[in-house]
VOPAGU-2260 file (C-alpha; in pm, 1 decimal, decimal comma):
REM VOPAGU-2260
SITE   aa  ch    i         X         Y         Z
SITE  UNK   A    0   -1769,9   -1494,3    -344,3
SITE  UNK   A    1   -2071,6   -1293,4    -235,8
SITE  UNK   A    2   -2368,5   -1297,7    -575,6
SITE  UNK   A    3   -2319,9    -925,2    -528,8
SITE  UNK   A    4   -1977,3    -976,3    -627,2
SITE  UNK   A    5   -2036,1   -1211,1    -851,2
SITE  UNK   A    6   -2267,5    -950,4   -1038,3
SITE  UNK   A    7   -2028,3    -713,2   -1066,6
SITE  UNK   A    8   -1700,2    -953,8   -1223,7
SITE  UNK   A    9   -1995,7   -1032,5   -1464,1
SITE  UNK   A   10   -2046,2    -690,0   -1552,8
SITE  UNK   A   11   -1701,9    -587,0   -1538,6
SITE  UNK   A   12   -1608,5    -880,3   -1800,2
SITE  UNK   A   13   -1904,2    -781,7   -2006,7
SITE  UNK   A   14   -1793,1    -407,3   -2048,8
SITE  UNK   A   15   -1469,7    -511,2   -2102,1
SITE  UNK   A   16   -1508,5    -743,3   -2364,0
SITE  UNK   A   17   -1763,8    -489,6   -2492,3
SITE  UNK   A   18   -1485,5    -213,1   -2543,9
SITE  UNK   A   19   -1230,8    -475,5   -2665,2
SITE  UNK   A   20   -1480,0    -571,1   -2958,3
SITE  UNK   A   21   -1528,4    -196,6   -3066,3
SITE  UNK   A   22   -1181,7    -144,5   -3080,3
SITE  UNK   A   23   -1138,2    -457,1   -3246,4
SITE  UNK   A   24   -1377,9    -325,5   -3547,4
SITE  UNK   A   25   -1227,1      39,2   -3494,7
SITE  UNK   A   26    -888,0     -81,1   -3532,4
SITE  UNK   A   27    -938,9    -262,7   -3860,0
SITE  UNK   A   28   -1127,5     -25,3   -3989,3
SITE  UNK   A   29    -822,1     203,6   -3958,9
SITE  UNK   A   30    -590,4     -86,1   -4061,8
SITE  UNK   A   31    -777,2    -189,9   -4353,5
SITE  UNK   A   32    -824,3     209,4   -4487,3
SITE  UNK   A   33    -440,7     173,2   -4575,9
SITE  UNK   A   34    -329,2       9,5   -4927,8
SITE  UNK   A   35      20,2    -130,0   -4759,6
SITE  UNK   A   36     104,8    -129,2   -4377,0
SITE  UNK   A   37     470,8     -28,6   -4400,8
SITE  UNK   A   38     697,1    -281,3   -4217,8
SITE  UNK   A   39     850,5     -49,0   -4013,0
SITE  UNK   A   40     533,2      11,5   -3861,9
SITE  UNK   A   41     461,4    -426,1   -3813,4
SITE  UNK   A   42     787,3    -369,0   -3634,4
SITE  UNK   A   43     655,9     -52,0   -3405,3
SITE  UNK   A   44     345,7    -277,1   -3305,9
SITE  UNK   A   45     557,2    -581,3   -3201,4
SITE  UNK   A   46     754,5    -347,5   -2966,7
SITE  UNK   A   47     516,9    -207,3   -2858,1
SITE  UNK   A   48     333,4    -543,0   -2758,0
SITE  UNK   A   49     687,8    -664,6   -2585,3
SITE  UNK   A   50     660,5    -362,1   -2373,7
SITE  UNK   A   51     333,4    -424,8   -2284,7
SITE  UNK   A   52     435,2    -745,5   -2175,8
SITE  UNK   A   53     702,3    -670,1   -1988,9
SITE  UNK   A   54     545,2    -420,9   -1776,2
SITE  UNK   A   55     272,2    -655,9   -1684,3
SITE  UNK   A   56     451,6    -956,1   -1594,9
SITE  UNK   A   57     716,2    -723,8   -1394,4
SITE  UNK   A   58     545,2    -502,3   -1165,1
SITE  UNK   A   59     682,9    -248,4    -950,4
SITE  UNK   A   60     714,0    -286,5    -577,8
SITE  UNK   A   61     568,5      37,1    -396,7
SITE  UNK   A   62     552,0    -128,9     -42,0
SITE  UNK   A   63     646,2    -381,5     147,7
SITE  UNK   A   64     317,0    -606,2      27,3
SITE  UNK   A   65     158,3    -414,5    -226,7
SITE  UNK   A   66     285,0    -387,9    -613,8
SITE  UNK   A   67      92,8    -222,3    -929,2
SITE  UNK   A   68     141,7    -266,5   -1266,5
SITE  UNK   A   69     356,1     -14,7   -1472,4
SITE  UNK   A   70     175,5     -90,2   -1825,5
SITE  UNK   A   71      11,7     166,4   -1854,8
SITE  UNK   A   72     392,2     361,6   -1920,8
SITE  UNK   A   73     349,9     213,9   -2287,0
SITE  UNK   A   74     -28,7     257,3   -2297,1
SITE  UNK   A   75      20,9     623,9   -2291,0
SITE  UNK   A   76     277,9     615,6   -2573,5
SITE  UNK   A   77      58,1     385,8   -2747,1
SITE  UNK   A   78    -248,9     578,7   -2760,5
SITE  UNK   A   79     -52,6     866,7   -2848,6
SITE  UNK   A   80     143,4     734,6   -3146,0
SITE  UNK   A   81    -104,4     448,2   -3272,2
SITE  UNK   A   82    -474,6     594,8   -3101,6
SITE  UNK   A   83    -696,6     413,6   -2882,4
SITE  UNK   A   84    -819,0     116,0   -3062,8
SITE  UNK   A   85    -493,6     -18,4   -3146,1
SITE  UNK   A   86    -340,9       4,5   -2825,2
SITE  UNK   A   87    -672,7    -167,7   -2640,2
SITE  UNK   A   88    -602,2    -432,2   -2950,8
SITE  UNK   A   89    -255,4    -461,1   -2825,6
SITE  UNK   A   90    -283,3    -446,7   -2446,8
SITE  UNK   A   91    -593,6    -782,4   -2524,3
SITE  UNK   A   92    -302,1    -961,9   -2682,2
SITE  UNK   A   93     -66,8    -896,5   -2439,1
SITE  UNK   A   94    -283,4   -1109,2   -2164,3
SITE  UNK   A   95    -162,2   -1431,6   -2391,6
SITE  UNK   A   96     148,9   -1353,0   -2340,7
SITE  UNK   A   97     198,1   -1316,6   -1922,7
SITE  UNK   A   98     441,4   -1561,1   -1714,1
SITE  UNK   A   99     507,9   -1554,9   -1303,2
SITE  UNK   A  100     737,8   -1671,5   -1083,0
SITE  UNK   A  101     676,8   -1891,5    -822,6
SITE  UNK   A  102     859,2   -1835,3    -540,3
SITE  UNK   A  103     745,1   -2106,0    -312,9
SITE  UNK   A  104     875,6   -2302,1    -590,6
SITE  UNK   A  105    1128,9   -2104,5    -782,8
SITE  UNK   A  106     988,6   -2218,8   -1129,1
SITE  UNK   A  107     841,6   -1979,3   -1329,7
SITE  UNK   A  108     472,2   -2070,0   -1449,9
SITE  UNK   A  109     210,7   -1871,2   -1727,7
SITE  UNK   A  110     -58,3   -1643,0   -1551,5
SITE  UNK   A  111    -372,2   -1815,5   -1769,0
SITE  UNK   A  112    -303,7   -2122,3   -1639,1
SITE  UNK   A  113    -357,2   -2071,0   -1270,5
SITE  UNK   A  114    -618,2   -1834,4   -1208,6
SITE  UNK   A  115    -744,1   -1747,2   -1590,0
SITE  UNK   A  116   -1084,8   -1584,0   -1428,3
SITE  UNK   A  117    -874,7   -1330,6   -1235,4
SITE  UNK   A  118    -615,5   -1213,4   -1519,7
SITE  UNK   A  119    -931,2   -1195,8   -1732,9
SITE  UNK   A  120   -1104,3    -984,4   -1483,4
SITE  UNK   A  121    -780,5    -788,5   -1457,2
SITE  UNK   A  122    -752,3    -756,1   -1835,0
SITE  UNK   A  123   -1117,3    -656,3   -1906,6
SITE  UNK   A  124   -1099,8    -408,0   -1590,1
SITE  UNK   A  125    -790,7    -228,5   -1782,2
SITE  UNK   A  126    -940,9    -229,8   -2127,7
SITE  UNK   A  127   -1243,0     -36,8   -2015,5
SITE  UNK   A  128   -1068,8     158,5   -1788,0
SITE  UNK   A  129    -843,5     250,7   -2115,4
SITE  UNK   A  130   -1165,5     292,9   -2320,6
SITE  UNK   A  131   -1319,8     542,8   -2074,8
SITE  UNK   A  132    -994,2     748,8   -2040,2
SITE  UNK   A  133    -923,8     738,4   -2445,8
SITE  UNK   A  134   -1260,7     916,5   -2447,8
SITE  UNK   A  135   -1003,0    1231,1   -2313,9
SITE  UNK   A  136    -770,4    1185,4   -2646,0
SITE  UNK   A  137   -1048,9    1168,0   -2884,5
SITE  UNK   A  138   -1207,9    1499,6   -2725,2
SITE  UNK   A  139    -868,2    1679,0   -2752,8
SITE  UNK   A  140    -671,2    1544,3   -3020,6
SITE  UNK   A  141    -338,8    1580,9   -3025,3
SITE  UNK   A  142    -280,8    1187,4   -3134,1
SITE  UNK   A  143    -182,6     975,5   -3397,7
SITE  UNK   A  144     -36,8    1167,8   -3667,9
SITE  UNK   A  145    -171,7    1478,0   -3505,3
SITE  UNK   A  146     113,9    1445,4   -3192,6
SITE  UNK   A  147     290,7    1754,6   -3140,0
SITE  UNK   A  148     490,1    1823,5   -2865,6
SITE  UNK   A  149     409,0    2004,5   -2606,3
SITE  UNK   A  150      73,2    1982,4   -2695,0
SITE  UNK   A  151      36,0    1635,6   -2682,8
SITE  UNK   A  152     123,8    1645,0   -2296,4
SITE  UNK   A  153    -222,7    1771,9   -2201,0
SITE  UNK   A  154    -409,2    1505,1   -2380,2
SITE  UNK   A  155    -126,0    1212,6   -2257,1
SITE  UNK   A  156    -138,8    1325,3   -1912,7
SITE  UNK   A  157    -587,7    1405,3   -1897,3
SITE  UNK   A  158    -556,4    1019,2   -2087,8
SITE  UNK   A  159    -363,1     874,5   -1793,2
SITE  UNK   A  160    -530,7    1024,3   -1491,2
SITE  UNK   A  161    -883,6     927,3   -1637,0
SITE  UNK   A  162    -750,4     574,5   -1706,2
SITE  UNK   A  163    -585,3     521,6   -1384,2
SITE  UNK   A  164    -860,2     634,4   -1165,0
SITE  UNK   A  165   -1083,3     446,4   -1357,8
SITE  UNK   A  166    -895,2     146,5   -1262,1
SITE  UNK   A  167    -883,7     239,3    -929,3
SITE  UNK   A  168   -1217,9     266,0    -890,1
SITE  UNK   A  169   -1328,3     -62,8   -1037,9
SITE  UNK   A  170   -1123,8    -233,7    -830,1
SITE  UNK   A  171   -1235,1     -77,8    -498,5
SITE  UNK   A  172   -1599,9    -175,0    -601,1
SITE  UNK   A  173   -1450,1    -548,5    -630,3
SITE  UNK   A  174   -1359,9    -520,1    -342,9
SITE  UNK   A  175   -1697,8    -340,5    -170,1
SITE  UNK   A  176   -1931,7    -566,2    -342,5
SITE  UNK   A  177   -1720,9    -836,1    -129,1
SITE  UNK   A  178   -1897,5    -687,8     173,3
SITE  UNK   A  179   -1529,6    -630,7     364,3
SITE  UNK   A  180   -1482,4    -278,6     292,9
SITE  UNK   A  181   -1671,2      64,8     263,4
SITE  UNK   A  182   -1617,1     277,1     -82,3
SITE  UNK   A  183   -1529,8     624,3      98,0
SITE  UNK   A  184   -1216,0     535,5     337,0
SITE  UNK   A  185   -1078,3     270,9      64,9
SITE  UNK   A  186   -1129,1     539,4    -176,2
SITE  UNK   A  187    -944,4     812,4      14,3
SITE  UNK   A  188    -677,0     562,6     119,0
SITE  UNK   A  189    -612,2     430,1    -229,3
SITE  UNK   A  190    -569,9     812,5    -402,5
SITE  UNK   A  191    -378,7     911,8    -165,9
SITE  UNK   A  192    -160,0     649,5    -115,6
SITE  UNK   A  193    -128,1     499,5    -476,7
SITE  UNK   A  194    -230,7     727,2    -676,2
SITE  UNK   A  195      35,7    1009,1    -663,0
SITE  UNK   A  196     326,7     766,4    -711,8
SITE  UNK   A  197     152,8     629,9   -1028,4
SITE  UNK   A  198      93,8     984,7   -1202,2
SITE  UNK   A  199     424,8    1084,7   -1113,4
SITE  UNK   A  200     519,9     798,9   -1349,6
SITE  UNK   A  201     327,4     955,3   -1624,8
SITE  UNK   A  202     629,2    1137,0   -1795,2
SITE  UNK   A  203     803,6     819,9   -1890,6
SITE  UNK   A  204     491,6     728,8   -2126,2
SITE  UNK   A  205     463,8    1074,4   -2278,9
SITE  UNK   A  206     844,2    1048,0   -2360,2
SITE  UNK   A  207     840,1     686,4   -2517,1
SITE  UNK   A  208     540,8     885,2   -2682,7
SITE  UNK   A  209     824,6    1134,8   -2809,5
SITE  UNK   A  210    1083,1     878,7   -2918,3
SITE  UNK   A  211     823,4     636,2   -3119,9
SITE  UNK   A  212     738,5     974,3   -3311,1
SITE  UNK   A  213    1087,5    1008,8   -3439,4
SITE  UNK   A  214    1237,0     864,3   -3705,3
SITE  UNK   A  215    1337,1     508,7   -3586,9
SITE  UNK   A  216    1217,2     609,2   -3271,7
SITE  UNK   A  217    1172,6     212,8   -3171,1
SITE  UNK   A  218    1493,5     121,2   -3165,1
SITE  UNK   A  219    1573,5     409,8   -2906,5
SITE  UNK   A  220    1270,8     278,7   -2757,4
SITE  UNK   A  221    1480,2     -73,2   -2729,1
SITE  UNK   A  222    1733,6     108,1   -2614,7
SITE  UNK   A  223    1543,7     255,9   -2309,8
SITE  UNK   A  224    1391,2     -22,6   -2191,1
SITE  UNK   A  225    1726,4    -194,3   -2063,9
SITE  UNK   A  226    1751,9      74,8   -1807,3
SITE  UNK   A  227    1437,6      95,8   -1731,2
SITE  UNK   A  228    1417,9    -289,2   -1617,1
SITE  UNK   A  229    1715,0    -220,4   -1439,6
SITE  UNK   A  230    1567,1      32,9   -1198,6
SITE  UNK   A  231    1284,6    -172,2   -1168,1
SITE  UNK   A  232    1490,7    -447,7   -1052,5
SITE  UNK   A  233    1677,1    -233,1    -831,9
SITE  UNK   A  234    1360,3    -123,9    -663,1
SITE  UNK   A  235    1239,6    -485,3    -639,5
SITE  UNK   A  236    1622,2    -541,3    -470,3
SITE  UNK   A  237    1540,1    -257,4    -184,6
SITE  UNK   A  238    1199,6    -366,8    -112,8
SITE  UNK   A  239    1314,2    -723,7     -31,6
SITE  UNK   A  240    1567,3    -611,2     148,0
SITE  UNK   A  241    1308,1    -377,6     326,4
SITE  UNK   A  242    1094,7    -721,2     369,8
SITE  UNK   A  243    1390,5    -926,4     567,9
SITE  UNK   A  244    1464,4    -586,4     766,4
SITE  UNK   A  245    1066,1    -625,2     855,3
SITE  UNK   A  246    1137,9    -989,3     913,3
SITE  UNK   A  247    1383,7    -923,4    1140,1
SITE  UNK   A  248    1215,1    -679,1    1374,0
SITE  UNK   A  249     943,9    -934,4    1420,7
SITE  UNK   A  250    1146,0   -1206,8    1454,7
SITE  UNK   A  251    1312,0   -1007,8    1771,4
SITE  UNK   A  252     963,7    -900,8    1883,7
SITE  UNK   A  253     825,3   -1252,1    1897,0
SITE  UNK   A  254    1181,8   -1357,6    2078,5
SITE  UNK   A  255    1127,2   -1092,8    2354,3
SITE  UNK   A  256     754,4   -1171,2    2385,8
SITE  UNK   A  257     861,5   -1549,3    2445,7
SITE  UNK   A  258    1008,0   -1437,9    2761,2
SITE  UNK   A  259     671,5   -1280,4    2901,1
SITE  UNK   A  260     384,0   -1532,7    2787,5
SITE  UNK   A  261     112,5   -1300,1    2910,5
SITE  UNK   A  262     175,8   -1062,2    2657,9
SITE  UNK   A  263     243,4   -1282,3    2320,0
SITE  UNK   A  264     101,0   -1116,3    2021,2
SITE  UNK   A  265      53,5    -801,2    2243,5
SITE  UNK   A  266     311,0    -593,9    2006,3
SITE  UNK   A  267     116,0    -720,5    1705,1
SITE  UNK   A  268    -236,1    -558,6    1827,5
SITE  UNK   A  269     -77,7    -296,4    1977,5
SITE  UNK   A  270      59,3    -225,6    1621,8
SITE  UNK   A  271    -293,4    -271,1    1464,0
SITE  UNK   A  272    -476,8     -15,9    1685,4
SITE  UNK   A  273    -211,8     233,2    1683,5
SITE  UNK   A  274    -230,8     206,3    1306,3
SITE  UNK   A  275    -621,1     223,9    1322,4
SITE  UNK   A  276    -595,5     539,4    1525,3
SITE  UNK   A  277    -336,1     752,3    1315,4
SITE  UNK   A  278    -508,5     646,2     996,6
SITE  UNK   A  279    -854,2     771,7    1141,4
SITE  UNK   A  280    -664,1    1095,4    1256,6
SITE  UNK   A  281    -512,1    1165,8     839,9
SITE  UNK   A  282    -207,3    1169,8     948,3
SITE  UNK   A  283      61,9    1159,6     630,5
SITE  UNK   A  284     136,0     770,4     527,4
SITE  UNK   A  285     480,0     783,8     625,8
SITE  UNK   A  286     369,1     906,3     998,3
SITE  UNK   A  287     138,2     586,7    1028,3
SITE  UNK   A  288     394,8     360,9     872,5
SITE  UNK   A  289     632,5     492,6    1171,3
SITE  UNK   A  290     360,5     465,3    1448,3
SITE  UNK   A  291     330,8      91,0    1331,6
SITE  UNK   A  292     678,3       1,7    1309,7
SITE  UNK   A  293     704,5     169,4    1645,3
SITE  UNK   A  294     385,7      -4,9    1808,5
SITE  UNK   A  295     561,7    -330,5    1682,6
SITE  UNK   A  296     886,1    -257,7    1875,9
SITE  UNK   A  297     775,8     -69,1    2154,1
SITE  UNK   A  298     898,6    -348,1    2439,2
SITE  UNK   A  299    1221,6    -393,5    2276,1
SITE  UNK   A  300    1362,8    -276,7    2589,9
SITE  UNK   A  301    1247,3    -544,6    2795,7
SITE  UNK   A  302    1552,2    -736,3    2682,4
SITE  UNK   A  303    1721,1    -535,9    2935,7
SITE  UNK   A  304    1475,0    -701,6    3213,8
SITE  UNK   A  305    1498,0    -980,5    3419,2
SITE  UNK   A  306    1233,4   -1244,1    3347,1
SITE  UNK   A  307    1162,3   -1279,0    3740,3
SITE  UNK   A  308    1035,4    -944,5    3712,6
SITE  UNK   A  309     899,6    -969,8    3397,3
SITE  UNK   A  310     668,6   -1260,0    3528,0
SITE  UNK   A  311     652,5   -1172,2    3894,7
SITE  UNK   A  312     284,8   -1249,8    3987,2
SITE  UNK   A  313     297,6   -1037,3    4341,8
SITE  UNK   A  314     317,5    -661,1    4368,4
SITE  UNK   A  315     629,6    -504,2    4243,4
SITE  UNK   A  316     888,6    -329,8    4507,4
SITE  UNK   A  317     989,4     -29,7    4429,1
SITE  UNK   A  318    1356,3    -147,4    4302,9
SITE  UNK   A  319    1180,0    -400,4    4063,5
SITE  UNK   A  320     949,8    -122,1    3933,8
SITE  UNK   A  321    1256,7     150,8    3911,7
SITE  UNK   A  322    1428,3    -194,0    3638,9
SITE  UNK   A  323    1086,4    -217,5    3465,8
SITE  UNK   A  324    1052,6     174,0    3431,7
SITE  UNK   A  325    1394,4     130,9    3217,5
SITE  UNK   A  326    1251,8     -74,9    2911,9
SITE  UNK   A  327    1135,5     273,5    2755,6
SITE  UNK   A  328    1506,3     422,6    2767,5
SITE  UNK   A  329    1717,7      93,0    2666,7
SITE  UNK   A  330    1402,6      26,5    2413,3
SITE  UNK   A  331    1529,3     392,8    2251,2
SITE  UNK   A  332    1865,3     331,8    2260,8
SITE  UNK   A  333    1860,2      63,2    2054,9
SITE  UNK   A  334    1685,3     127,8    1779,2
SITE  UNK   A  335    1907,7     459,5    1758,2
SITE  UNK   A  336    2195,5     250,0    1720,1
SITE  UNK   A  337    1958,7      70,8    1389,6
SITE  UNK   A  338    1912,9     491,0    1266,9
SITE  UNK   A  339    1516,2     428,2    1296,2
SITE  UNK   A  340    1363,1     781,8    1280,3
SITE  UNK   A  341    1279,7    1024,2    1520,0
SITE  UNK   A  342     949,9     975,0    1524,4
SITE  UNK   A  343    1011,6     614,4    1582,2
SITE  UNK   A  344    1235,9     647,3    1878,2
SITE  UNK   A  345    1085,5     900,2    2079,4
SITE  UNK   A  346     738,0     693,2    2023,1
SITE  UNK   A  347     940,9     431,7    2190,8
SITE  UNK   A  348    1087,1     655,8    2468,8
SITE  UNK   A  349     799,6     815,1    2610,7
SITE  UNK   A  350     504,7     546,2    2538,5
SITE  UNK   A  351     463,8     544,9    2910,3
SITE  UNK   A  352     458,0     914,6    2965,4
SITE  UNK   A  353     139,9    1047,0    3028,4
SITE  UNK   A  354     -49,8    1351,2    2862,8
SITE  UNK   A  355     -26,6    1533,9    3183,2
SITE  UNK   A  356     378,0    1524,2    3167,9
SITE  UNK   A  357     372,3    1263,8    3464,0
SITE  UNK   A  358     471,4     916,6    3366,7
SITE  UNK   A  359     817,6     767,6    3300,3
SITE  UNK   A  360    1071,7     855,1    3157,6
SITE  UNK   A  361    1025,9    1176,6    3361,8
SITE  UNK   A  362    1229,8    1523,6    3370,3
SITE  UNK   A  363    1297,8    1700,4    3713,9
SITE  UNK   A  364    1319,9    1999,7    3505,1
SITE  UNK   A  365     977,4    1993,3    3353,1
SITE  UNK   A  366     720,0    1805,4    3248,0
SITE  UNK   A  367     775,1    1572,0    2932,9
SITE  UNK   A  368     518,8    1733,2    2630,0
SITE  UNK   A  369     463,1    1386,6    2477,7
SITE  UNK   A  370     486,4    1388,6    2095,5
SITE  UNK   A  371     168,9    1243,4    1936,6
SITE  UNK   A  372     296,7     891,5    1820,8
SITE  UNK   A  373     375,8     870,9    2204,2
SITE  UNK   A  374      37,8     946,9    2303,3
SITE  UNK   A  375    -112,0     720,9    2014,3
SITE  UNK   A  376      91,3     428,0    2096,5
SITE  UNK   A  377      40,4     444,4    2461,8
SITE  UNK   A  378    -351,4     401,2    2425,0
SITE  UNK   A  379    -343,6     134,4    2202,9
SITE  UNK   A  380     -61,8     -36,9    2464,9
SITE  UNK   A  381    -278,2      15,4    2771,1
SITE  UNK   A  382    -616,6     -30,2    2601,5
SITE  UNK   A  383    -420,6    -417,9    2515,5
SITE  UNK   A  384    -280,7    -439,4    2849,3
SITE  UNK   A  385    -555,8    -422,8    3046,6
SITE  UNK   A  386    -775,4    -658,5    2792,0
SITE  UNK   A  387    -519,8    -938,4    2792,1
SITE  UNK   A  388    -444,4   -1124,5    3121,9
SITE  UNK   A  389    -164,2   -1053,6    3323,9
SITE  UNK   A  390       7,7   -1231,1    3608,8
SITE  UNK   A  391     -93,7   -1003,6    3831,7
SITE  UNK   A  392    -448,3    -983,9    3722,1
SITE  UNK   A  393    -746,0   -1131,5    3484,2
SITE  UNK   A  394    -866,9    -898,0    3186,9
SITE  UNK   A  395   -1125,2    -646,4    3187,1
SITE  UNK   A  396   -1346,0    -632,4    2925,9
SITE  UNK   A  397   -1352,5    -372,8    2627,0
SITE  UNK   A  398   -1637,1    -206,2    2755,6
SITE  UNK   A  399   -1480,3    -129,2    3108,3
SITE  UNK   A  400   -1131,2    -114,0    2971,8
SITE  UNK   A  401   -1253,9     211,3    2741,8
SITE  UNK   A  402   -1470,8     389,0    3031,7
SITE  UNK   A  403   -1133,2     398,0    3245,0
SITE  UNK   A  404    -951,5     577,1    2858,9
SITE  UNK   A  405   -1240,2     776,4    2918,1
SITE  UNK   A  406   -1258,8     843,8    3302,9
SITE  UNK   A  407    -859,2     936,1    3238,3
SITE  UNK   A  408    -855,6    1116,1    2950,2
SITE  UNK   A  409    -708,0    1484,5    2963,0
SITE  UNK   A  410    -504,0    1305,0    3234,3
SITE  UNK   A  411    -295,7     987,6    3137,6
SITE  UNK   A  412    -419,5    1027,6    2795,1
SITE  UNK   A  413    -445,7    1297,2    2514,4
SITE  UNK   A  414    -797,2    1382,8    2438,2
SITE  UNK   A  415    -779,5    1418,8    2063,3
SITE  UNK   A  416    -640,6    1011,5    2055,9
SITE  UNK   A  417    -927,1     942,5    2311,9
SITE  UNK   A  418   -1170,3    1078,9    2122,6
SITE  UNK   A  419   -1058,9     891,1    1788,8
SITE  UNK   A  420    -976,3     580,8    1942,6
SITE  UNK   A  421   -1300,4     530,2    2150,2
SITE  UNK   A  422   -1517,4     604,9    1803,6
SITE  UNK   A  423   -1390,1     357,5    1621,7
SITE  UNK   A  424   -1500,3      58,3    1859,2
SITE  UNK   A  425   -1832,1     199,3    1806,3
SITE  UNK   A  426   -1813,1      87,6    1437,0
SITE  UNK   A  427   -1941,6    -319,4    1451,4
SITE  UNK   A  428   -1654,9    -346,1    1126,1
SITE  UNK   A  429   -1398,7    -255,1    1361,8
SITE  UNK   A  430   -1522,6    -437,4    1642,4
SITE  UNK   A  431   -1533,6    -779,5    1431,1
SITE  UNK   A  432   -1179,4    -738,1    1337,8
SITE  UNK   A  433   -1026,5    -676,6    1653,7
SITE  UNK   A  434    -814,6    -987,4    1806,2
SITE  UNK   A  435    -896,6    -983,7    2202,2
C-alpha cells in the first residue's frame, strides 16, 4: 500500500470514528432526555440492528464479480423513524456482529477476524458517508416524530442519494490514492453503472420507513424481511448460474484455442481491447458486456475446421481458405442455437467483414453494412493477430501493427473505432496493461 494510500485509510478512519463519537453523545443525549424508554421501542432498535446485519453480511449480486451492500435499505428507515445519531449508533454495532462464508472452504467464518482493518475501513467509510448525507434530513425535517408521508419521501430519498454517492466517492479515492486508477473515468463508470440500480432500491427503505411508523409496525417489518431474503437469494441463484454459463463459454474457448497454439489466450485479449474500445466510445453497459462476451467467442467456429488447416504453416489454396472463411457463419450458428443476442451473433458473423462491405461473409447482392460490434471486434482481432506469432509469420510490433489500422482505415476498418482504438495506446496506463 502506497503512503498516499495509507494517508487517506488514516483519514478516512479518523472522520469516521469522528462522526461515530458525535452521534454517540447526540444519541444519548436524546436517549437520556426521556424519563422511561418504552420497551416496545428496545424492541424497534433490536430489529432494526438484525436488519442491519443481515443486509451487510448478505449482499446483493449485481454482476457476475461485483456485489454491494443493501444496508443502507434499513438506514433510510432508520434515520427516518429513529434520526441520524441513532441509526450511525446502530449501523457501529452492527460491524460486531458480521459473519462470511468461505467458499473455498464451505465453513462460515466472522468478518473481524480476517481482515479487521478493511471492515473497519468499510464501517468508518459508511458512517461518515451516513453523517454527511443525514446533514439532508436535519435541513428538511420530515424525521423522527415529524415523519409524514409523502413528505417524508423527499428528505428519505435527498438522505440516500447524498449517502450513497458519498460512499461512492470515498471509495474511488481508495482506490486513486493506490496509483491504479484515474478519479474521472472510475467516477463516470461507477454512477453510471452502480449507481442507478442502488437508488432504484431506495423505495424499499422509505416503506420499512412507513411500516416502523405504524402501530406495531416491527413485526410487519419481521414479516417483510422473509421475502425480501428470498429474492435476494434468488438473485444470488441466477448470478451463479450466470457465473458457470461464463465458465462454460471459456472453458469451450480455451478447448478450441488448444487446437491452434499460435493463438492461445488470443480470445481473451481480443475480449479486453474490444471492451477497452466500446467503453472509450460510451456505449450503454449492456452493449460492452455483449461486445466482450462476443470478443470471447468470436472463433467458436473454428470447431468446424480442420486442424491441418488451422496450423498449416505454407500459403493457403484457395479450397483451404474458402473452409477457413466458414468459421464466421458456423461461429453464428451456434451461439443462435444458445439464444445469445443479436448483437452478439452478428458481432460473430461479420468480424471479418470489412468497413468497405468487402470481406467475408460477403453478399452478391450488396455490400454487407457492418454493425458496430462487428467493426469493434474486428480491430481488436486483427490488431492481436498480427502482434502474436503465427505459423505463417513472426509478429509485428505495436507500433507497425497500428500504422497499417491506420494506413487502412476508411477501408478494412471503420474510422470512428480507428480513431478510438489508436488513442488509447497513446495513454502509458493502457500501454502497461496490455498482454502482448
Amino acid at each position: 500500500m502506497r503512503n498516499i494510500q495509507k494517508a487517506y485509510v488514516g483519514f478516512v478512519m479518523l472522520a469516521g470514528t469522528a462522526a461515530f463519537g458525535l452521534s454517540a453523545v447526540k444519541a444519548w443525549e436524546q436517549i437520556s432526555a426521556q424519563e422511561l424508554i418504552p420497551a416496545a421501542r428496545i424492541i424497534d432498535w433490536f430489529i432494526m440492528l438484525t436488519l442491519l446485519v443481515l443486509c451487510r453480511a448478505l449482499p446483493v449480486y449485481i454482476a457476475r464479480d461485483k456485489s454491494i451492500e443493501v444496508s443502507f435499505v434499513p438506514v433510510v428507515a432508520s434515520a427516518m423513524i429513529y434520526g441520524l445519531y441513532i441509526t450511525i449508533v446502530l449501523f457501529f454495532f452492527s460491524t460486531f456482529f458480521l459473519f462470511a462464508f468461505d467458499k473455498s472452504s464451505g465453513k462460515v467464518y466472522y468478518q473481524l477476524s480476517r481482515k479487521p482493518g478493511k471492515e473497519l475501513f468499510n464501517t468508518a467509510n459508511i458512517l461518515l458517508s451516513i453523517f454527511i448525507g443525514g446533514q439532508a434530513l436535519l435541513w428538511l425535517g420530515g424525521y423522527g416524530d415529524n415523519f409524514a408521508f409523502p413528505y417524508s419521501i423527499l428528505p428519505a430519498t435527498l438522505f440516500a442519494v447524498v449517502t450513497i454517492a458519498t460512499n461512492l466517492i470515498l471509495f474511488i479515492f481508495y482506490f486513486v490514492a493506490a496509483g491504479k486508477e484515474r478519479f474521472a473515468p472510475m467516477l463516470s463508470q461507477t454512477i453510471l453503472g452502480i449507481l442507478p440500480n442502488v437508488i432504484s432500491t431506495i423505495p424499499f427503505g422509505i416503506f420499512i420507513a412507513i411500516l416502523l411508523h405504524m402501530k406495531n409496525g416491527s413485526f410487519f417489518v419481521l414479516l417483510f424481511i422473509l421475502p425480501l431474503l428470498l429474492a435476494r437469494y434468488s438473485f444470488k441463484l441466477y448470478w451463479d448460474s450466470h457465473s458457470m454459463h461464463m465458465r462454460t463459454i471459456t472453458t469451450l474457448t480455451r478447448a478450441i484455442e488448444a487446437k491452434d497454439p499460435y493463438t492461445r489466450g488470443h480470445s481473451e485479449r481480443v475480449a479486453y481491447f474490444a471492451e477497452q474500445v466500446a467503453r472509450n466510445m460510451m456505449l450503454p453497459e449492456k452493449t460492452v458486456a455483449d461486445i466482450r462476451m462476443a470478443a470471447l467467442i468470436h472463433d467458436i467456429g473454428k470447431i468446424g475446421v480442420e486442424d491441418s488447416i488451422l496450423n498449416k504453416p505454407d500459403e493457403l489454396t484457395s479450397e483451404e481458405f474458402e473452409q477457413i472463411k466458414q468459421h464466421p457463419v458456423i461461429g453464428s450458428e451456434i451461439i443462435e442455437e444458445i439464444q445469445f443476442s443479436k448483437t452478439i451473433v452478428d458481432a460473430v458473423l461479420y468480424h471479418h467483414c470489412r468497413y468497405d462491405g468487402c470481406g467475408y461473409p460477403s453478399n452478391e447482392d450488396a455490400p454487407v453494412i457492418q454493425p458496430l460490434a462487428a467493426a469493434i471486434l474486428s480491430i481488436a482481432d486483427a490488431y492481436d493477430a498480427m502482434t502474436s506469432d503465427r505459423p505463417y509469420r513472426k509478429k509485428l510490433s505495436p507500433e507497425r501493427a497500428l500504422d497499417i489500422i491506420h494506413e487502412n482505415s476508411g477501408t478494412q476498418f471503420d474510422p470512428k473505432v480507428v480513431e478510438v482504438f489508436c488513442k488509447m495506446f497513446e495513454n502509458d496506463r493502457f500501454l502497461n496493461m496490455v498482454i502482448l
